[in-house]
N, C-alpha and C positions, 0 to 999 in steps of 0.2 A: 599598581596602576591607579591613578587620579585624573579623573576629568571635572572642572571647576568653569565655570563663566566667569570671564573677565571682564572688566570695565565698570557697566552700570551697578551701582549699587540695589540693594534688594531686601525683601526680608530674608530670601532662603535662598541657597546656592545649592543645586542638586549636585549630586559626585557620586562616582562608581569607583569601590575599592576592593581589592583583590586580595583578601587578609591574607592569602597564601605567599607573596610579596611583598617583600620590605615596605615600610611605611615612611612618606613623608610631609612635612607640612605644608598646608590645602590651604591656598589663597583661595579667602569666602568675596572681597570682592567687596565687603563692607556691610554682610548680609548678619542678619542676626542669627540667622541659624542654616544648620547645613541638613542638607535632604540625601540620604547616606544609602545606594544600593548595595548591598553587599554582596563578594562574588568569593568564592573558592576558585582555585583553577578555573576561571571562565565561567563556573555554575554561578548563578543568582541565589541566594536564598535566605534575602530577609531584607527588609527596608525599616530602614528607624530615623528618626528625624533628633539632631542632639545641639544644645544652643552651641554658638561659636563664642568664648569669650575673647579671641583677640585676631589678627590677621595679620600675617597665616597663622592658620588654628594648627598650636601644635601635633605632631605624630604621635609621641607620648598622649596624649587630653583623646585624641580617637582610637587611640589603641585600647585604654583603660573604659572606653566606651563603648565598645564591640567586643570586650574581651568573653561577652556569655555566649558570644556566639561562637567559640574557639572551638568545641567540641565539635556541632556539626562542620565547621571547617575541615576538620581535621580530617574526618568521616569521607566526604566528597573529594578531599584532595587524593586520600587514599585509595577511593574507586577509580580516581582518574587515570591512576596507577597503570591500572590493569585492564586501560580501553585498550581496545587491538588498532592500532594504526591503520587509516583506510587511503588509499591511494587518491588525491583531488577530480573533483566533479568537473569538467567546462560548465562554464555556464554564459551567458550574455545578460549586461545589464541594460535596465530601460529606464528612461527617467522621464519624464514628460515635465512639462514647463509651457508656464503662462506667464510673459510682463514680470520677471523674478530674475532679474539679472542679477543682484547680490545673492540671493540665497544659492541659486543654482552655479556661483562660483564656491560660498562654499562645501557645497554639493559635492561638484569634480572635484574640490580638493580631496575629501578624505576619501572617495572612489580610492585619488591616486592612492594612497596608504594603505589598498588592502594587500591582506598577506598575500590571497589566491588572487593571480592577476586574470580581469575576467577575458573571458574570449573576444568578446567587443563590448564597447560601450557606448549606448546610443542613445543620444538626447532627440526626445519629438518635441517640435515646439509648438505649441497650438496656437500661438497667437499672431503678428502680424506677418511676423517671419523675418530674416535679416534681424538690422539694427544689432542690437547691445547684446543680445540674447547670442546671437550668432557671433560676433567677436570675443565670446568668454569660451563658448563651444570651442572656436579654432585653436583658443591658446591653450586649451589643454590635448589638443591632438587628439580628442576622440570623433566619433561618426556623428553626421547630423542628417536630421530629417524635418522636413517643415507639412504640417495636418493643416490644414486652410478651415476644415468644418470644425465649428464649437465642439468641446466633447470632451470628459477624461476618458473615458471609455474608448470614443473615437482614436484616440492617440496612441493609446496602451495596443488598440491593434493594428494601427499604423506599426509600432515600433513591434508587434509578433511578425508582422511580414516582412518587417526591413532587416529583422537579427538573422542571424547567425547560429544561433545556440540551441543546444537540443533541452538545455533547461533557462528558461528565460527569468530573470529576477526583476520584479519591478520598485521600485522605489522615489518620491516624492521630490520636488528642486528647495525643499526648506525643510526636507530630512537629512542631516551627516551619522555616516554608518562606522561603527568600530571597524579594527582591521583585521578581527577574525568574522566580520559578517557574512560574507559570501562563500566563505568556507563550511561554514555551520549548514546555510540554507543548503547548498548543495548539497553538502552529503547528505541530506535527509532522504537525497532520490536514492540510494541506493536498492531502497525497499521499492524493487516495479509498482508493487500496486500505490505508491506514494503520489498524488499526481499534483500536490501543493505544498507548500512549507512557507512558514511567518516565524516573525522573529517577535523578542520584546522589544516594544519603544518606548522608552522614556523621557521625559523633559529634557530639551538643549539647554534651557533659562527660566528660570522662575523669578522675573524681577517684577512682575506688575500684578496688582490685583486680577486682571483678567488671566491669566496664564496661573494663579495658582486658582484660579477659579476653574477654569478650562480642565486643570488635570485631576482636581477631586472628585469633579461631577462628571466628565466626557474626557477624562485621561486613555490612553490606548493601552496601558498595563495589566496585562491578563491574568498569571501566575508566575512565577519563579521553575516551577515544575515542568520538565519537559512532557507530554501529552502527545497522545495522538487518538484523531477522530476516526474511526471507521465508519463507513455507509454502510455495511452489513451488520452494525449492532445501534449507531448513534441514529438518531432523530436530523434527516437534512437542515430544518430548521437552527440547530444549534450552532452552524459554522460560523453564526458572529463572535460566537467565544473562541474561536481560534486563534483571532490576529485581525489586523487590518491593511489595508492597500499600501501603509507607508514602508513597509517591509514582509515583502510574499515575495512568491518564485512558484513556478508552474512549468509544467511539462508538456513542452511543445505542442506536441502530437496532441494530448488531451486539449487546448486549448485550438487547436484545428479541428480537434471531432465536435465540439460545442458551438462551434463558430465564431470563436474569439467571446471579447466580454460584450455583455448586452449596451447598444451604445444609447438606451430609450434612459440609460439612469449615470449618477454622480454627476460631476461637477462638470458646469455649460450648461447643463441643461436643465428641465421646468425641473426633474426630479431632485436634483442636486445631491445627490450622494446615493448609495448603495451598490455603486457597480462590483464594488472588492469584493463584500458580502455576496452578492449575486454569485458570483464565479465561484466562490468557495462550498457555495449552497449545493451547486451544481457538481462540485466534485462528491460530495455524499449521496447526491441522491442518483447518482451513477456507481455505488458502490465502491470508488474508492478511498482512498485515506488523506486525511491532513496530519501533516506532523508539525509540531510546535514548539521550537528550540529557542528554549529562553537564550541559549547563549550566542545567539544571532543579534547582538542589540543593534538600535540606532535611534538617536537623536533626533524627538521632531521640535520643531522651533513651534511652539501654542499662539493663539491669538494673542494680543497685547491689550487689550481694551474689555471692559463687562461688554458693552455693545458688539464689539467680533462676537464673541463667545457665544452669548443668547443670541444672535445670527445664526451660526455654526452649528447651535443645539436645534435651532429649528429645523438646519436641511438636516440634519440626522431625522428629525422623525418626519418627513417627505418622504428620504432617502430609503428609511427601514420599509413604512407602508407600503410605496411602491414595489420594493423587490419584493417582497411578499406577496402582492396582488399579483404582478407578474410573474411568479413561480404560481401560483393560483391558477390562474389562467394558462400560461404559457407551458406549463409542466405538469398541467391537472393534478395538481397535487392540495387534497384539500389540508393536509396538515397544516398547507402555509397559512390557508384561510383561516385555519385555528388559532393557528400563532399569532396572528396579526389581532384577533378580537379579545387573547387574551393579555398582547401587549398594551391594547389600548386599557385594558382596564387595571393593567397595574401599574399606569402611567396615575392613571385619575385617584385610584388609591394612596396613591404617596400625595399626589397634591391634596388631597382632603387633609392627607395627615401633616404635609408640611405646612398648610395656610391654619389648622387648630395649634400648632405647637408656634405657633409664630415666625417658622423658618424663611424669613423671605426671600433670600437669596438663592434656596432651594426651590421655592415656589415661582419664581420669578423665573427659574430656566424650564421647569415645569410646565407652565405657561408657554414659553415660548414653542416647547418640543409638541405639547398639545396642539400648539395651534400651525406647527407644520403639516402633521399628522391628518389635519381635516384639511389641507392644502390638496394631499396625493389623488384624490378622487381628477380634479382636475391637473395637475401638472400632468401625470401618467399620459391620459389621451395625447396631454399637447407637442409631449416630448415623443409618442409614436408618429405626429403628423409631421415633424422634423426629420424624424429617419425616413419617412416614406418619401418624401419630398428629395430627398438627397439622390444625386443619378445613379450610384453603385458603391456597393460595401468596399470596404479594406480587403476584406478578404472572407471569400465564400466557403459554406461548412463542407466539409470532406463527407466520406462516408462514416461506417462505424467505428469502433474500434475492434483491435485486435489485443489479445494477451503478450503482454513481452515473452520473446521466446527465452526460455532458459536453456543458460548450457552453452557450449561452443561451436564453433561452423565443425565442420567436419572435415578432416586433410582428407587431397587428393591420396589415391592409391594407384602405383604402380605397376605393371603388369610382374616386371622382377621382382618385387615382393612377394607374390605368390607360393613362394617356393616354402617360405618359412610359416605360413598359414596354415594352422593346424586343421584336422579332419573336424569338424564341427557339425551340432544335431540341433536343433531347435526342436525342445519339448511345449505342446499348445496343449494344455488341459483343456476343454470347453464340456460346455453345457446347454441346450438350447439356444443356441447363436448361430446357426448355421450361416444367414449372410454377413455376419461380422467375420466367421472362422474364412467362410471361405474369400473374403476380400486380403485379410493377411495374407492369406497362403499366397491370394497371383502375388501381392507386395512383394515379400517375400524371394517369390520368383527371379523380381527384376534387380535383387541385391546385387552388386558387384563382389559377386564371392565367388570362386572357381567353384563351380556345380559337380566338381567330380567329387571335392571335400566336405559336402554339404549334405544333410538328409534332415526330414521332416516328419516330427514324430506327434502324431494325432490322439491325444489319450479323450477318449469319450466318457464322461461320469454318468453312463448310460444314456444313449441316443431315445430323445424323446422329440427328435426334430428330425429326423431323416438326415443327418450330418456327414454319417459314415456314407452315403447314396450320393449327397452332394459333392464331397470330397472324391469318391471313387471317378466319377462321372468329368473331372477336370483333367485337361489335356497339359499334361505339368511336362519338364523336361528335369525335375530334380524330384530323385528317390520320395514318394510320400508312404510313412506306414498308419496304419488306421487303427486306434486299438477301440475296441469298445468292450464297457465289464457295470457290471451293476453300479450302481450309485455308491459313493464310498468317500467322498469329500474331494475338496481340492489340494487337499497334502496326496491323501492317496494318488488319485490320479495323476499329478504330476511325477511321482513314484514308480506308477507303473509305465509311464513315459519315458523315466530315465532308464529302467531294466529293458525294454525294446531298443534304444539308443546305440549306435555303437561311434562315438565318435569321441574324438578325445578331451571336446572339450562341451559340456551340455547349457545352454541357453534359454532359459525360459523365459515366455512371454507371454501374458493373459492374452485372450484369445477377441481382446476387444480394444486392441490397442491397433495403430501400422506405425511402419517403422516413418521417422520424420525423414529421413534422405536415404537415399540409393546403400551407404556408407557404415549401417545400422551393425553388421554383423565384420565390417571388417576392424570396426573401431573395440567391439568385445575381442578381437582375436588380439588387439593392440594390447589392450588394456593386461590383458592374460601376460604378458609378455613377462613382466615385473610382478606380478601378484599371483594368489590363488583363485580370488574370487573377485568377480566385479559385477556393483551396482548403477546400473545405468538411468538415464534420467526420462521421466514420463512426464511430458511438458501437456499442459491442460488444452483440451478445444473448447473455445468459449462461446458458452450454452448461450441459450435465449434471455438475456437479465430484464426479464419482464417480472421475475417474483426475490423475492428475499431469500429465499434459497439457493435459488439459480447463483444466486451473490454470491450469499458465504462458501458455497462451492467454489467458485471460479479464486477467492482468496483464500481459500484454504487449500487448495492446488499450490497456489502460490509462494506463499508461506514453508510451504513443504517442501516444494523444489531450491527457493533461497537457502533454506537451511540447511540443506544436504549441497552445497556451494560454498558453505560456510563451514562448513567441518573439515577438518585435516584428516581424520581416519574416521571413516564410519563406523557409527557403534549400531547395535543390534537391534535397535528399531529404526536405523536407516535402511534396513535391507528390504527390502520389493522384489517375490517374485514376479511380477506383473515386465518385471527387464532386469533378468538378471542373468551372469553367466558364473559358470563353478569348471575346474575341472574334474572330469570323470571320477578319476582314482578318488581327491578327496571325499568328493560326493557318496561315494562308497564308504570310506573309514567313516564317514557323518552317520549313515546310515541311512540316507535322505530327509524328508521332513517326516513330522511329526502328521498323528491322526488327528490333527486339529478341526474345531470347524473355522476358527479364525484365525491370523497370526502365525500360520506356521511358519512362512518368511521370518518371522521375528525370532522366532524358539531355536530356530536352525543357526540366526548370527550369534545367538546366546550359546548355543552348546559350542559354536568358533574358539569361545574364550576361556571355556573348560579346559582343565590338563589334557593333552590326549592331542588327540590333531591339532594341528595350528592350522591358519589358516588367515594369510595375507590380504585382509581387502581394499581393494580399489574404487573408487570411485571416477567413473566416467562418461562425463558430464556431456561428453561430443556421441556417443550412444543413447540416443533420442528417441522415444517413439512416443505418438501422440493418443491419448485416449479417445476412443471412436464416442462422435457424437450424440447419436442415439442413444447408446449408454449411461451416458453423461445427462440425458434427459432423462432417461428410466431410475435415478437416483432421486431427482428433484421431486418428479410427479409420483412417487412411490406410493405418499401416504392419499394418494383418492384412492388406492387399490386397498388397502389395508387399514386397519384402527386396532388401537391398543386396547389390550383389555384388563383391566383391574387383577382378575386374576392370575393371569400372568406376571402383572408386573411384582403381587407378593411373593413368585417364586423367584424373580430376580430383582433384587431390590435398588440394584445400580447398574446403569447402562454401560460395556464396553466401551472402546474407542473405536470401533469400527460397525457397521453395520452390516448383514448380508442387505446383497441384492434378490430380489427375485429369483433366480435361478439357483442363486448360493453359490457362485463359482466367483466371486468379483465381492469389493468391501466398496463401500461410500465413507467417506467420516462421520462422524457424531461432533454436530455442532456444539458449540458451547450454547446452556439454557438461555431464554430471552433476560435475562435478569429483574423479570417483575415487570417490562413494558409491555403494558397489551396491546402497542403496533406492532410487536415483532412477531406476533402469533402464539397460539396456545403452546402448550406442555405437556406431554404423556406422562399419568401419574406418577414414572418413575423417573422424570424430569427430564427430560430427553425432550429438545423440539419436535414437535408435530410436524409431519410433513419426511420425518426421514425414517426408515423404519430400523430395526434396533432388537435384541435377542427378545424386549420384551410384547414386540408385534407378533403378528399372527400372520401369517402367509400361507399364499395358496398357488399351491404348483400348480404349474403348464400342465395342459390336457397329453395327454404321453400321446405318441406314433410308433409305430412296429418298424423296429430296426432292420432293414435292407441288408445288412450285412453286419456279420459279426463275426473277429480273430480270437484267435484261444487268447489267453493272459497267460506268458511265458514266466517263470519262475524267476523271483529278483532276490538281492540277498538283501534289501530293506524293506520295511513295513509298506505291503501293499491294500492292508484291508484293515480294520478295524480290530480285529481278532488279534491277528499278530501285533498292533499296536500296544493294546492290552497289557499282550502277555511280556513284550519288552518294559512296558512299564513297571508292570509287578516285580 
């Protein structure tokens, strides 16, 4: 694959070639030299610029000049190999256009050329309306919409309220996009917590001094490497390295919970640039992610002239200031105000150094961008007295957001299926949760599960909350049995949960979850149907994202749930007992869990794959239950309870992957450490983030209560105490 500019002559003719595909010879167009992207299968990974001696520059003369990069070729074409095919994204594309009737035809043309054809395609036009703009729109048969108010900003959410798409792509009327562009951006949403994605853009033409001026100094080419930013580890200020406005895509719904793009900045108006940056600012500092898919390209057409240019450099530093001051203000976020004081002075550092080394050309844009920069004090107000002045938004912000749900809706159930629905027990270990236990249990209640086949098995790791009083005290109409026994773990107790049990197939569920639909326990009796064992899916309730915690929880929820979506067979650290079901008998040949204090889900899917029982697991993803909120809070705020202490952390000198909680019946994860940035917050000596606590914290149990009632602990044929654990070990 070769792309070349035709016609004008030049010094350089920029090209995209695909060493992985035959090679042929590249009309330069009368250019002295060719400006050479290099792609593997679709990946970019390397730019070299090599003279042209003739026109067309032979295949051979570029072959024998890219040939050092044949190795990494080979490398990438060979990963490509082994990508997993993902089924195409919808998406809606949006173009916005001012007074650009050539460009914006051809715009629509290479739209038409893409592989993924999009859901709709809708040109905003901001400028007078009608005319030539409008008869280029009709010939290519897509949607048109006319913005009467100045604005890029303004247009872009014109065109979120006029689409259609549940992921919208935006892109420029003097951008042309390759024909795997929109396929690339898409798929990057696969990932929920995804709520943006940019492509690489390169030069359409490099015929004039300003255009190869335009792309050395203010070019849009970021890396080769595909990247992604997370807002629970990156700095929000860095989403100008991500991409730019001439090829993004965002996801709907976030671009509703925000309120579309801020219309006080880019192009129309006093600020003149930064709306792109703004929006993407705003997806970090809402904790979710940018992904950055070099092989999404598209062709911007650069200024033609020095004087475009240092014009254009100037609204950029307007453009940057303002969205900074506005994130300042607007998002109280003093980082930006950081960023911005230390932009400016490593603006002024390079001109000190390009006007001592003589660089004038460097200095000259230098200049210009500085003196956009002491522009933003006033353009900012001017371009809010514009918005304020206007009689009503594009479209008004919604409320919060919510977490994508993971997993599938749930099938109706039938009353004749009942018949083949086996006798079923739900085992609740708890521990000091009594209003969590007892809100499952009514849940529970209201399952659509024949109540003759169902019973309720209460294991207490010693009642230090009146549990067994609460539980006794509810007006159930399904069997509940109550065990209470000393403290002894949450392997144990769920053990001895199973040995009271008598149903044929046993179900366990942490005692801080509810089930997400009515459907919770008929969809594990499904699942059993075909399998021995099935793990079911615990979809996150999303916490209060007022701290950096709250974040990386709510994505690392996430994360967890995609990948257990993503696996064909679960392996042994997909297993949770927090929603899990087994049948009886094997459970038995298991022995049940281990005396673990953590993981014993884990130890249990491991000994699955030992000689000896087999044991067929399923995954199933339409068995849903949602982790109770409060919980979910008592994870985040953990560490104002608790501090690490020195000595401790030399008896354990590396932190597990899981956490207790407070009670010790429930895990939190273990973040990944800040990697040295002191926004992310301290480090507990044995580098574990502060704020979660970890084997090497120090915790202080609940004040205990006199248990109300208490049943004998009936004889199991698996480890119910720590003793027998032992002695199986030995």
């Amino acid at each position: 694959m070769a792309r070349t500019t035709e016609g004008l002559a030049g010094r350089l003719t920029p090209v995209v070639i695909d060493v992985s595909a035959p090679l042929r010879d590249i009309a330069t167009g009368g250019a002295d030299a060719l400006w050479i992207t290099v792609l593997a299968a679709g990946q970019p990974i390397d730019r070299v610029i090599i003279p042209s001696p003739s026109d067309p520059c032979p295949s051979e003369y570029v072959a024998r000049a890219l040939a050092t990069h044949g190795s990494v070729a080979r490398l990438v074409t060979l990963r490509s190999q082994f990508e997993t095919p993902n089924p195409p994204v919808a998406a809606s594309v949006v173009v916005c256009t001012r007074n650009r009737p050539d460009a914006l035809q051809r715009c629509l043309a290479a739209l038409g050329r893409l592989s993924q054809t999009p859901q709709q395609t809708l040109v905003v036009d901001n400028g007078q309306g009608g005319g030539s703009t409008a008869e280029v729109v009709r010939s290519f048969g897509v949607d048109y919409a006319h913005e009467p108010e100045p604005g890029l900003d303004r247009a872009r959410n014109h065109g979120i309220a006029a689409s259609t798409g549940e992921i919208i792509a935006f892109t420029d009327d003097d951008v042309e996009v390759e024909v795997d562009w929109l396929a690339r951006l898409a798929g990057c949403f696969r990932d929920p917590l995804t709520a943006a994605a940019t492509g690489l853009v390169l030069p359409a033409r490099l015929d004039t001094d300003g255009q190869c001026m335009f792309e050395k100094y203010a070019g849009f080419v970021r890396r080769f490497e595909p990247r992604v930013l997370d807002g629970a580890y990156d700095v929000p200020t860095s989403a100008g390295s991500a991409g730019a406005g001439a090829s993004m895509a965002f996801r709907r719904d976030f671009l509703e919970e925000i309120g579309g793009f801020a219309e006080v900045l880019d192009a129309g108006m006093p600020t003149r640039t930064g709306g792109d940056t703004a929006a993407l600012y705003r997806v970090l500092r809402r904790g979710r992610r940018i992904r950055y898919e070099p092989r999404a390209i598209a062709f911007h057409t650069h200024r033609e002239s020095v004087a475009a240019v240092q014009e254009a450099v100037r609204g950029y530093g307007t453009g940057t200031m303002s969205y900074l001051a506005e994130a300042a203000v607007e998002e109280r976020d003093a980082g930006a105000g950081i960023a911005g004081v230390r932009w400016v002075g490593n603006r002024l550092t390079k001109f000190a150094s390009a006007t001592a080394r003589g660089r004038s050309t460097e200095r000259n844009l230098l200049a210009s961008e500085l003196r956009g920069m002491a522009e933003a004090p006033r353009a900012l107000p001017n371009a809010r007295r514009i918005v304020r002045s206007r009689t009503s938004p594009v479209r008004e912000a919604p409320g919060g957001w919510e977490p994508t749900r993971i997993g599938g809706a749930p099938l109706d159930v039938r009353r004749e299926e009942w018949d083949w629905f086996p006798t079923l027990s739900v085992v609740i270990p708890s521990r000091g949760r009594c209003r969590s236990l007892t809100h499952l249990i009514t849940r529970l209640t209201e399952q659509e599960y024949p109540h003759d086949r169902l019973q309720i098995v209460v294991s207490l790791d010693d009642d230090i909350d009146g549990s067994a009083e609460a539980v006794h005290r509810m007006d159930l109409d399904v069997p509940v049995d109550v065990l209470v026994s000393e403290r002894g773990g949450p392997g144990v107790a769920r053990n001895r949960g199973a040995a009271r049990a008598s149903g044929d197939v046993l179900v366990f569920l942490d005692d801080d979850v509810e089930p997400a639909h009515r459907l919770l326990l008929v969809e594990h009796a499904r699942a059993l149907r075909g399998a021995d064992a099935a793990v079911g899916m615990i979809n996150p309730t999303a916490p209060d994202l007022a701290d950096l915690a709250s974040i990386r929880l709510r994505n690392w929820w996430m994360d967890h749930a995609t990948h257990l979506l993503d696996q064909c067979d679960p392996t042994f650290s997909d297993v949770s007992s927090g929603n899990l079901s087994i049948r009886r008998e094997l459970f038995a040949k298991l022995e049940g869990f281990a005396d673990l204090r953590r993981h014993e889900d884990w130890e249990l899917g491991y000994r699955t794959s030992d000689p000896g029982p087999t044991c067929r697991w399923h995954l199933a993803p339409r068995s849903a239950t949602r982790r109770d909120r409060r919980s979910t809070t008592s994870w985040t705020t953990a560490s104002t309870r608790v501090e690490a202490t020195s000595s401790s952390c030399t008896a354990t000198p590396r932190c597990s992957g899981c956490c207790s909680s407070e009670d010790g019946m429930s895990t939190a994860p273990n973040f990944v450490a800040s990697r040295g940035r002191p926004w992310l917050g301290r480090t507990t000596p044995c580098g574990s983030p502060a704020g979660w606590l970890s084997p090497c914290a120090s915790s202080k149990e609940p004040e205990s209560a006199a248990a109300s009632h208490r049943w004998r602990q009936p004889p199991a044929p698996w480890p119910t105490g720590r003793a027998s654990a032992r002695r199986r070990e030995g």
